[in-house]
C-alpha positions in Angstrom: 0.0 0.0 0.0 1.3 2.9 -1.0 0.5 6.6 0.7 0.1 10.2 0.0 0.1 12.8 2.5 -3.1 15.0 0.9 -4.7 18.2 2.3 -8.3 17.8 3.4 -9.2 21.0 5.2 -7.7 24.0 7.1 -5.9 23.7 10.0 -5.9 27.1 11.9 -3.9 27.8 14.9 -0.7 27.4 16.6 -3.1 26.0 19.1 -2.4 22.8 17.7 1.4 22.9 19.0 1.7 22.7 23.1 4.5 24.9 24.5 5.2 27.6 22.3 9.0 28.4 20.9 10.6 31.0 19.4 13.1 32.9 17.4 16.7 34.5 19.7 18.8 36.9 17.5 19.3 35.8 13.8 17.5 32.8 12.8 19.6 29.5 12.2 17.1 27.8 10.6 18.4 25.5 7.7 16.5 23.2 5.4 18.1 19.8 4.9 19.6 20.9 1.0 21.3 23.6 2.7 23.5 21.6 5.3 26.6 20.4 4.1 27.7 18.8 7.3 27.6 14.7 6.7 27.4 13.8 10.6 24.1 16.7 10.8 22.5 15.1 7.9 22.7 11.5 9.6 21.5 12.7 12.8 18.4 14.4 10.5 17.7 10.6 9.1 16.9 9.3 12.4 14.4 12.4 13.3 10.7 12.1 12.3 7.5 14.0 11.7 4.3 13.4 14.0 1.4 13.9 11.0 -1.7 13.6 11.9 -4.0 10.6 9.7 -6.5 13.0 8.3 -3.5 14.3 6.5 -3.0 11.3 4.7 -4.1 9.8 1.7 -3.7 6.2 0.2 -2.7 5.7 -3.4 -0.6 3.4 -5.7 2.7 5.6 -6.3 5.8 4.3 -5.3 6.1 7.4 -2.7 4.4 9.9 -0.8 4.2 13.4 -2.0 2.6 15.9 0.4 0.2 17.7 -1.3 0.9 22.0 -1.2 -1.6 23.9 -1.7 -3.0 27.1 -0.1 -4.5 25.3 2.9 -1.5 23.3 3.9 1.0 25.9 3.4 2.4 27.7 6.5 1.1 30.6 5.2 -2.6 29.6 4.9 -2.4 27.6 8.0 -1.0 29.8 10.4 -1.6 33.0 9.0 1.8 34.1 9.1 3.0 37.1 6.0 3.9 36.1 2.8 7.3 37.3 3.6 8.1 35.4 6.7 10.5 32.2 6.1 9.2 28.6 4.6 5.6 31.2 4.2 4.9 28.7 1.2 6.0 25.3 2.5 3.6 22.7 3.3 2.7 22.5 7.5 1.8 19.1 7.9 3.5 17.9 11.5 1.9 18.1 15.2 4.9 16.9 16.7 8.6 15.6 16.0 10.6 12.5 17.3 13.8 10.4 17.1 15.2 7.2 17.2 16.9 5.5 20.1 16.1 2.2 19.5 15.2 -0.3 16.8 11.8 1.0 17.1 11.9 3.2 20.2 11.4 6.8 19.6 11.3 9.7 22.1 9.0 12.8 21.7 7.7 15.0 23.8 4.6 13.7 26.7 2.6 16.5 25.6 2.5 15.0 22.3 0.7 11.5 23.0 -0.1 9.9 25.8 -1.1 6.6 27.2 -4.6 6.7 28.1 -5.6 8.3 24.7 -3.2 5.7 22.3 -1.2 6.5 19.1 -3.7 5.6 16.6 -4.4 9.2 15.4 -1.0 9.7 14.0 2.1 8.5 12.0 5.5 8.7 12.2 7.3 9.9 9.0 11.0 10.0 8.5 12.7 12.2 5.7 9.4 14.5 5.7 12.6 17.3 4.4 13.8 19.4 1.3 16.8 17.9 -0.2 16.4 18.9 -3.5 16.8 23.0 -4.9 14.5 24.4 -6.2 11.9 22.2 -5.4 9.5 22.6 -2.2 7.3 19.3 -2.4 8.9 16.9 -0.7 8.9 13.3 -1.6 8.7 10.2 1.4 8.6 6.8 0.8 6.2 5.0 1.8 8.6 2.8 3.9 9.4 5.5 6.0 6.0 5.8 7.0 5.2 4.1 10.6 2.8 3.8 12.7 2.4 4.2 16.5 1.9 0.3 18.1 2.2 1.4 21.8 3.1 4.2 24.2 5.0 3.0 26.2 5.0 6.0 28.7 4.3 9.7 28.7 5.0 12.0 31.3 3.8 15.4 31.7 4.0 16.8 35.3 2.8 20.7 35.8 4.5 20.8 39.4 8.0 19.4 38.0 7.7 19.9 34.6 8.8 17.1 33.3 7.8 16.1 29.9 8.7 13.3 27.5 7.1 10.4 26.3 9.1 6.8 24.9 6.9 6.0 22.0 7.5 2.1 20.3 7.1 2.0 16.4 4.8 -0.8 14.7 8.2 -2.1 13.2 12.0 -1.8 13.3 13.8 1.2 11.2 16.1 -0.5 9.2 17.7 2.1 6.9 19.1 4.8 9.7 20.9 4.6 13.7 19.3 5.3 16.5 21.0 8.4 18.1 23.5 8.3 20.7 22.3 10.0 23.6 23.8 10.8 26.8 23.4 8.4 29.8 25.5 9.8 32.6 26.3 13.1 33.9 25.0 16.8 33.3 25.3 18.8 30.2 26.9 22.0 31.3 26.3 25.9 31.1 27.6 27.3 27.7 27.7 23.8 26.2 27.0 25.2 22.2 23.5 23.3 20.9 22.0 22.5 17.8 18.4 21.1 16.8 16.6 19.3 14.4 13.0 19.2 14.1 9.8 20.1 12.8 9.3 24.0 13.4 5.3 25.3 13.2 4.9 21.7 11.0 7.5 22.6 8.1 9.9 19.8 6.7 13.0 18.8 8.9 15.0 21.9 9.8 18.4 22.1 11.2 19.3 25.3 13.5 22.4 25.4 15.9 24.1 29.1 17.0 22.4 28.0 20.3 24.4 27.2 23.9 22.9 25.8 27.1 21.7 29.1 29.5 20.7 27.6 32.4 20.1 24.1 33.5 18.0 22.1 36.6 17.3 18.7 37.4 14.5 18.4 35.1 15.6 20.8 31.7 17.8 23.1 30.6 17.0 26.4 28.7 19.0 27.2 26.1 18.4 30.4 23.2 17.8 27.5 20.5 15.2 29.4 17.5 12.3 26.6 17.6 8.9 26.8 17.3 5.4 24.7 18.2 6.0 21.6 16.0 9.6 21.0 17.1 8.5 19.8 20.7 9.8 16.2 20.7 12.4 17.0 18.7 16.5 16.1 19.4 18.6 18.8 20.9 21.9 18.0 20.5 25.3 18.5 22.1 27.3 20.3 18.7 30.7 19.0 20.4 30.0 15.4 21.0 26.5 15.0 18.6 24.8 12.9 21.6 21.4 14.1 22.4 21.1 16.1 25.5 17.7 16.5 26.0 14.1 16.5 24.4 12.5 20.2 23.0 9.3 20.6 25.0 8.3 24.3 25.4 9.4 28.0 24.6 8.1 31.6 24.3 5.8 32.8 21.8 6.1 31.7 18.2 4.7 34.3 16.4 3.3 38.3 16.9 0.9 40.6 14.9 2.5 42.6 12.2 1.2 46.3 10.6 0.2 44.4 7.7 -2.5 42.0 10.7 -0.4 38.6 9.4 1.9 37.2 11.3 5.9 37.2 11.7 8.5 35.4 13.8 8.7 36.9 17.6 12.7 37.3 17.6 14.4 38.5 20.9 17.6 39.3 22.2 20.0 35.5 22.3 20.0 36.6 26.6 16.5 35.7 27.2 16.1 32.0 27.5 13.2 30.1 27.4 13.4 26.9 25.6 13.0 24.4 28.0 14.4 21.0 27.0 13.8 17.9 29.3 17.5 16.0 30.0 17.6 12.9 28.6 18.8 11.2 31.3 15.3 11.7 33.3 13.9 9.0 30.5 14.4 5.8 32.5 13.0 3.5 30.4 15.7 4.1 27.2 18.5 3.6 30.0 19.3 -0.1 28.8 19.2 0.9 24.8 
């Protein structure tokens, strides 16, 4: 069976993304043609898209071609200006992820959850730009997955703890699960990069980001993410192990003159990106 990821009707608001992110000084904010690094573009293979099933079509092509069009663009969808980066590129993810396991992916507890299930969404892996020029991007149907069990999702308001260990229908053969960090703390000025699934958009990569502060639950850190990239990988840019999981942040977006919207970008001193430490997830400890 083979799948294409088709629009069906407007979706409307940044309400759909919990914890909202944001933009600190210039924005780093790179699609996957534009990074040259080999080791970034691996880590990128193992990172996937939470799409919702309603945004999903079934056909007979030999891949799966999101559909853009006026109501799927970021544009349309979130109302931002014409002007405003990746305006026109299709906003299709809830949520993002990544491997640590054969079929073990983390995301964010405010994504899924146990009680409600997984059934409402898939799990798509290079959901990116690669090619110039060309905005559509193309997935393979085997890169598709679906959600068989959470297998526990955490979201505490008192401690703020918030991750969730998700286990995929079947084993990811083609890309690593990422090395993560196990022991320790991830320091103060440690430099950061993510990859993820800002306001829904294909897999971007943005580093220029350090560690500002850190707890024993998260770390905030000046990293230019948005609703959409909760769940996703934030990375240590010395050693390339994932230090923690992207789970909220300041506003996304503010009014402009013109009444659409544009990126809120503060000064790089005002952290709030929160990102859990990936050494509170317990149950990935023996990967």
């Amino acid at each position: 069976m083979k799948i294409l990821i088709t629009s069906l009707l407007a979706v409307t608001c940044v309400q759909a993304f919990a914890g909202d992110k944001i933009i600190y000084g210039a924005d780093d904010r790179q699609d996957i043609r534009d990074v040259s690094d080999a080791a970034l573009l691996e880590l990128a293979a193992s990172t996937a898209a939470m799409i919702p099933n309603w945004k999903v079509g079934y056909y007979t092509d030999k891949v799966v071609i999101p559909a853009i069009n006026d109501i799927l663009s970021l544009e349309s969808s979130m109302g931002v200006c014409a002007t405003e980066r990746f305006a026109s590129q299709p906003a299709l993810a809830d949520c993002s992820g990544f491997l640590v396991g054969e079929k073990t992916l983390i995301t964010a507890g405010h994504c899924v959850n146990e009680a409600q299930g997984c059934g409402d969404n898939v799990w798509v892996f290079d959901y990116k730009l690669d090619t110039p020029g060309v905005d559509t991007p193309m997935v393979r149907n085997s890169n598709i997955y679906k959600c068989a069990k959470v297998v526990k999702s955490v979201l505490d308001p008192v401690t703020k703890m918030d991750y969730a260990v998700v286990e995929l229908d079947r084993a990811v053969p083609d890309r690593k699960p990422l090395a993560f960090r196990k022991t320790g703390t991830v320091e103060v000025d440690t430099p950061l990069i993510v990859i993820g699934h800002p306001s829904g958009l294909p897999t971007k990569v943005a580093g220029g980001a350090r560690v500002m502060d850190i707890n024993p639950v998260f770390f905030r850190g000046n990293l230019d993410t948005y609703g959409g990239n909760s769940g996703s990988a934030v990375f240590n840019a010395s050693t390339l192990e994932v230090e923690g999981i992207l789970v909220r942040g300041a506003r996304d977006y503010v009014a402009s003159p013109a009444g659409c919207a544009v990126s809120n970008v503060i000064a790089d001193a005002r952290p709030t990106e929160a990102v859990t430490l990936i050494t509170n997830v317990k149950e990935i400890s023996g990967l």
